[in-house]
N, C-alpha and C positions, 0 to 999 in steps of 0.2 A: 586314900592309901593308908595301911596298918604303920604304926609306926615302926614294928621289927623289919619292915624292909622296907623303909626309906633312907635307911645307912650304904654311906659309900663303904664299902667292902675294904679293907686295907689292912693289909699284911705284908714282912717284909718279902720284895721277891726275890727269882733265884741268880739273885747276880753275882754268886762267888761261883755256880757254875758257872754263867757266860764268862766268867774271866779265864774260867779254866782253858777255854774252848777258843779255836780260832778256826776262821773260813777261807780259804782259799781253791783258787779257777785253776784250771788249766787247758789251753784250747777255748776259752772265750775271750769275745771281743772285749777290751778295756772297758773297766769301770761298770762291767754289768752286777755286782753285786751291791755298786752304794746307796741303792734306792731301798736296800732290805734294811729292817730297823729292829732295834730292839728298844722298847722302853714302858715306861710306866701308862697304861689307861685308865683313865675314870671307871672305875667299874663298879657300875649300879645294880641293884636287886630291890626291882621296885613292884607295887601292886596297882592295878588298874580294873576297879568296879566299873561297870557297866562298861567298857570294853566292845571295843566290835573289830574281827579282822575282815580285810577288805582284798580279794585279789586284783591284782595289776590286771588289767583288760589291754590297754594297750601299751604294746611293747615295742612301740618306737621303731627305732633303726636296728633293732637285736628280735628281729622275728622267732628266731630259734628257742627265748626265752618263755617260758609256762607258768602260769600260777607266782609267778613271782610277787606276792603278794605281802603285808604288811597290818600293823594292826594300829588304830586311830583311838585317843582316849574318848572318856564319854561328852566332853565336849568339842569334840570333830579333828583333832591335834593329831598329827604325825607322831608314834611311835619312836624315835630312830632307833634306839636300840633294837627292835624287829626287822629290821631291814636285815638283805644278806648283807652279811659283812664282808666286803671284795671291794679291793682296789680299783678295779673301774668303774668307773661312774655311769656308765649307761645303764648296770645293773641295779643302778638306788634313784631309779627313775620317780617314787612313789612319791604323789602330791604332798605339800607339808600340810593341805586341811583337806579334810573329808567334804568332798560338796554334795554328797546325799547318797543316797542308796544306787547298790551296784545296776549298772543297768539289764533290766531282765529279770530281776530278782524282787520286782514292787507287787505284784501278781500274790504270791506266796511270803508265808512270816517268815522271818530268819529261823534257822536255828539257833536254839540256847542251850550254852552249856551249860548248868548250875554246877554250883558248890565250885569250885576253887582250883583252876589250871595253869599248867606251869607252860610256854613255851620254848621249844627247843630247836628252832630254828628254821630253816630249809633244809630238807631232807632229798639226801641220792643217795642211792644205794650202794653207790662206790665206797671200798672204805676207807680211803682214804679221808671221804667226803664226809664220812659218817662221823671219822675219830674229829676230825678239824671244824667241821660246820654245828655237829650236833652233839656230841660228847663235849668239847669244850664248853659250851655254855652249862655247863654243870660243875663249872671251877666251885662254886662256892657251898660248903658242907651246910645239907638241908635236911630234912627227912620229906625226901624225894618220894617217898610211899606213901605219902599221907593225901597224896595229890588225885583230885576223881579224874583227872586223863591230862594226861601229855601230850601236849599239840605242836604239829609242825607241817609248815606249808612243801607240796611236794614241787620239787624247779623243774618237773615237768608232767602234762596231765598223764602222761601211764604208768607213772612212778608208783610202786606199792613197795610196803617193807619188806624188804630181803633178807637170808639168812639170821631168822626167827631166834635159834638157838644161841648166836653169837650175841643177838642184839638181849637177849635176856640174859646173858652171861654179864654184859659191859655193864647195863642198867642195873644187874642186883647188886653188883658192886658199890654203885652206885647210892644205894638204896629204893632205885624203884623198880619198876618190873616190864616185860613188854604188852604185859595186857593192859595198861595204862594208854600204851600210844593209841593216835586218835592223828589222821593225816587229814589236814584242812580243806573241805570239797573248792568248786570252783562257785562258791556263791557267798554272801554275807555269810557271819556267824558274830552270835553275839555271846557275849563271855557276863557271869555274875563275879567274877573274877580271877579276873589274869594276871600272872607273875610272869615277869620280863628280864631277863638279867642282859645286861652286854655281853656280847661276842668278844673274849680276850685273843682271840685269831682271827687275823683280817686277812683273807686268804690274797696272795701275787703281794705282798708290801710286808706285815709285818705283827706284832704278835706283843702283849705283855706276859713277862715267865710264867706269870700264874696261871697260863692258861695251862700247865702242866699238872697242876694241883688235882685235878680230877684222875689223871692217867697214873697217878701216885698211888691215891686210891684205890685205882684200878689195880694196880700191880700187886701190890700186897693183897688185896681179897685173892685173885685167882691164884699166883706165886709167892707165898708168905717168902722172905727171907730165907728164915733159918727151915725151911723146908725145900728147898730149891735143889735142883740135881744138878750133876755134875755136865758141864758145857764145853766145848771145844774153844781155844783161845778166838780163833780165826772164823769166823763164818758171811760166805756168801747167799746172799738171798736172791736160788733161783724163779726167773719166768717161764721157764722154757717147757713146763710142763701146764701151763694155762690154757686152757682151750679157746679162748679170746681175748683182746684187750691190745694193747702196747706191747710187745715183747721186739728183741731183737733178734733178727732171723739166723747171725750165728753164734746163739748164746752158747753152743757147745763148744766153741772155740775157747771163748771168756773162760767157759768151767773149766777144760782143762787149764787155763792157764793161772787158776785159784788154785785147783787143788795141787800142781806144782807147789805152790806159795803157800799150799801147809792150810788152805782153806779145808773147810766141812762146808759141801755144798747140801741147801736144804730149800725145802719148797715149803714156804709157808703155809699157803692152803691148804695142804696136806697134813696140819698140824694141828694137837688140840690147843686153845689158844695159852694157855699155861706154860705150854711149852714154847712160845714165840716168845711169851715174856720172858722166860728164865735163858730163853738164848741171848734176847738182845743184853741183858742185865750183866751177862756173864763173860760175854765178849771182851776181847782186848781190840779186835780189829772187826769192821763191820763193812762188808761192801754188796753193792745191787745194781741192776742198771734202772733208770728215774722211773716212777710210777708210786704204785699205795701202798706193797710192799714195802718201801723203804720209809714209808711215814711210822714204823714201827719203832723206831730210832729214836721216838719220843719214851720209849722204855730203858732206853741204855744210858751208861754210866758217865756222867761229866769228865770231861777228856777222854773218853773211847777215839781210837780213830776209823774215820769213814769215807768209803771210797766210796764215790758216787757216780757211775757210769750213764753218762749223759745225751739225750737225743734234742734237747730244747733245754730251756734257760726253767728253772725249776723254784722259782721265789718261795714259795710254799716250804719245798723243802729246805731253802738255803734258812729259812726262818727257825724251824724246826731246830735244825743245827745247832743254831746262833743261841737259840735260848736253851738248846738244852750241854748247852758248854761242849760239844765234840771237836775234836780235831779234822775237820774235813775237809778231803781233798774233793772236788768237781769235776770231771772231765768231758768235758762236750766231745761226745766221740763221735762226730759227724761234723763236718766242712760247717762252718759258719752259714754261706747261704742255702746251704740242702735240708739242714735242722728244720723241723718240721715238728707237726703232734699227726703224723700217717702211722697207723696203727702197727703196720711189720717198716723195722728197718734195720742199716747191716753196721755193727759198729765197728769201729779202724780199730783192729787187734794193737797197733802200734803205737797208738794214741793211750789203751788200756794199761798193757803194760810200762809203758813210759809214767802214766800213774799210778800204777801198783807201786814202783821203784821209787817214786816220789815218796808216798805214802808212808813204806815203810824203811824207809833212811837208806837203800842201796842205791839209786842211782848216781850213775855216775857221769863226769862231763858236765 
């Protein structure tokens, strides 16, 4: 390993936002937020010659699982930091030693990367998955261009990079680019050198602040400050115009009951990303119902408040929150045992506006 990245990485983090910022439920069952954390990780940025990553072949009691795959040093040693980073453990099933070559793969030579790669994680093209799995590991300021390809295992085998444009917009921020990415096949691959950073977001548990430090970055390249336009105090982030995914089947009810409340309803998707930044920054009040839309929230202002319209219990984002100091309210707007992740569902209007009224200091009784 080079000696400029065998340093723990440490800076102070953002803990006078998290002080700003408080989380609180409404409509969930007790004590479903104390398993969320906020606090300080080891976070390493290390280099690894002669390197080989290895994909997971067998995937246990989680069939649904792909390529979940992992990277061994040169003398056979479990990575951890390449592992996904997620709170369940069936997902970090990878051996801690390497006992030989992938099976199926002795026939033919690995491939070799030469010259010098950076990885970035497990890759889905959700973006929610993208900002939290694959952006984050980019917390630490590098010259991320200098790199001959950026590698990341795909979590599952039909996975290819998605929206091209967006992903080259986040990376040049960044400092690298997307013709650098390079998604890891289902066979050995061996590295002349591999850079590994920790995962500062562990997705369903919990998160060190600095895993914001990259999305900082971000924000400023695409929306400088002092060039930023003018934003509506109030802004809802609609679904209702997705052609798939999670959405609630009567989000037009929720809109009208925003734009009563002085909302600017807006569709993110339909947006250049500049502009998604300069909304969330600008906000005084931010509310959506759960999904990757609302992972945008990692751009907005410490103590913004944020209504978060709920169909399941949302760790990820209750995380998100936590560290980036908002004032957020939660509402599980469906019955405790009906919540679910079924892709159309109908949310209790009375449940929304009972936390609209929370939210913004009118209710009463």
């Amino acid at each position: 390993m080079t000696g400029r990245h065998e340093m723990v990485y440490e800076v102070p983090a953002h803990q006078k936002a998290v002080e700003q910022g408080r989380l609180r439920t409404l409509g969930y069952p007790p004590a479903s937020i104390v398993s969320v954390r906020t606090g300080r990780i080891t976070l390493e940025f290390r280099s690894y010659p002669g390197s080989v990553a290895i994909p997971l072949r067998d995937h246990g009691p989680q069939p649904k699982l792909r390529n979940i795959g992992a990277v061994y040093d040169r003398d056979g040693a479990l990575v951890v930091d390449s592992q996904r980073a997620v709170r369940m453990r069936s997902w970090r099933n990878n051996p801690p030693v390497r006992s030989g070559p992938v099976a199926g793969s002795a026939s033919t030579e690995p491939m070799l990367l030469t010259g010098r790669s950076f990885f970035a994680g497990h890759y889905s093209p959700g973006f929610g998955h993208v900002l939290l799995e694959t952006l984050a590991r980019f917390w630490r300021p590098e010259d991320y261009g200098a790199y001959d390809q950026i590698v990341c295992y795909r979590r599952r085998a039909d996975v290819a990079f998605a929206d091209i444009d967006l992903l080259s917009t986040l990376l040049g921020c960044l400092g690298a680019s997307a013709s650098q990415l390079l998604l890891l096949p289902d066979s050995e691959v061996r590295f002349e050198t591999l850079d590994v950073s920790t995962s500062p977001f562990v997705l369903k548990w919990m998160a060190d602040p600095r895993f914001l430090d990259a999305f900082e970055r971000i924000a400023r390249c695409v929306s400088p400050p002092a060039q930023r336009s003018a934003t509506p105090a109030r802004v809802y982030l609609s679904r209702s115009r997705l052609g798939r995914g999670r959405r609630a089947t009567n989000e037009a009810q929720i809109e009208s009951l925003m734009i009563a409340n002085g909302f600017s309803v807006e569709h993110p998707q339909e947006l250049p990303f500049a502009r998604q930044v300069e909304l969330m920054s600008g906000a005084d009040v931010i509310a959506g119902c759960d999904g990757s839309a609302l992972h945008l929230a990692v751009f907005a202002r410490a103590g913004t408040r944020l209504l978060a319209i709920d169909s399941r219990q949302v760790p990820s984002q209750f995380v998100i929150d936590r560290d980036r100091g908002l004032d957020a309210l939660h509402v599980l707007a469906l019955d405790e045992g009906t919540a679910s992740r079924v892709a159309l569902w109908e949310a209790d209007i009375d449940r929304v506006e009972r936390g609209l009224e929370v939210l913004l200091g009118t209710a009463t009784g």
